[in-house]
C-alpha positions, 0 to 999 in steps of 0.5 A: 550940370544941367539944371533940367536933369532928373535927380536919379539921373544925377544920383547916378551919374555921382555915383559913376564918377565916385566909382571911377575915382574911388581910389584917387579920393582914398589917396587923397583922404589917407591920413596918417595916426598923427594926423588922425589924433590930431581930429580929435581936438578941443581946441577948434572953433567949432568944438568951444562953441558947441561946448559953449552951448553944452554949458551954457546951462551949468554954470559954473561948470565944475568937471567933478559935478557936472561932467557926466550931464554935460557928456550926456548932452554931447552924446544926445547930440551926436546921436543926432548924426546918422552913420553913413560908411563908404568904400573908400576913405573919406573924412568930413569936417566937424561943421560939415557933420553938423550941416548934413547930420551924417558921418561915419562911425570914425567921424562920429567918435571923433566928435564926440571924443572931442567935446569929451576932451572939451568938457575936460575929460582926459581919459576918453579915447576913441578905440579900434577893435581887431575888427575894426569896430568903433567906440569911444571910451570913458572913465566916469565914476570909477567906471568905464563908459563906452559910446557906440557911434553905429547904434548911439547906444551908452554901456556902462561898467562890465556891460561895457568891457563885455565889448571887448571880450570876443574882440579885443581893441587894437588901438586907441588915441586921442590928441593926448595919446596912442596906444598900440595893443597888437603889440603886446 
């Protein structure tokens, strides 16, 4: 592309190529619930080394102690991230996310699911309400905890739950776990 363009010139041009191919890039980003479960990883360079840095403060990092002030911290951090959805289907990688501090609310909770299961959490699901409204779910304390990618907001106990009253989740999964509700 010429260097002398305008960048609205640019932006437009984007954006035309974006519409014209919008369906062949969603093909091409569809993933299957396998597939999607397996994004939600503790075990990626990226994920150890931003647990790495959560830590790095608590040492020796005890989970029953220490959890709740190390998920805060992950959560500080993703609330860093901007949302951005498309019309279409598009993933980004965790090291991209970081790069241009944007994702989509999935993306987004992703992240954050896990470094939850990289400090050890084995309860934290990302869930999908009927919807199609996006969290992240946690037990801590007895309590459940859910995270709002869109907002960055943190609810606790029956604030959290009250969530779901009006509209119930259809689905959650981590790398560990997927729960079908619309079945039941």
């Amino acid at each position: 592309m010429p260097e002398d363009l305008d960048t609205k010139i640019k932006l437009e041009l984007y954006r035309l190529v974006i519409k014209r191919y919008k369906d062949l890039i969603s093909e091409h980003e569809s993933r299957s619930i396998s597939e999607i479960r397996q994004k939600v990883s503790p075990y990626t360079d990226f994920i150890k080394h931003k647990r790495d840095e959560i830590l790095a403060s608590i040492v020796p990092y005890v989970y029953k102690r220490h959890f709740f002030d190390a998920a805060q911290t992950a959560i500080s951090y993703v609330r860093t991230i901007k949302v951005c959805e498309f019309s279409f289907n598009f993933w980004m990688e965790f090291h991209e996310m970081d790069e241009l501090r944007i994702a989509t609310s999935m993306d987004k909770a992703i992240l954050l699911a896990s470094l939850l299961r990289a400090l050890e959490s084995e309860d934290v699901v990302v869930a999908v309400t009927a919807n199609g409204k996006i969290y992240v779910k946690f037990i801590w304390d007895d309590k459940p905890h859910i995270f709002m990618p869109e907002s960055g907001s943190l609810l606790m106990g029956d604030d959290a739950m009250k969530l779901f009253e009006n509209n119930p989740i259809s689905y959650s999964f981590n790398d560990l776990v997927y729960e079908n509700y619309e079945d039941q």
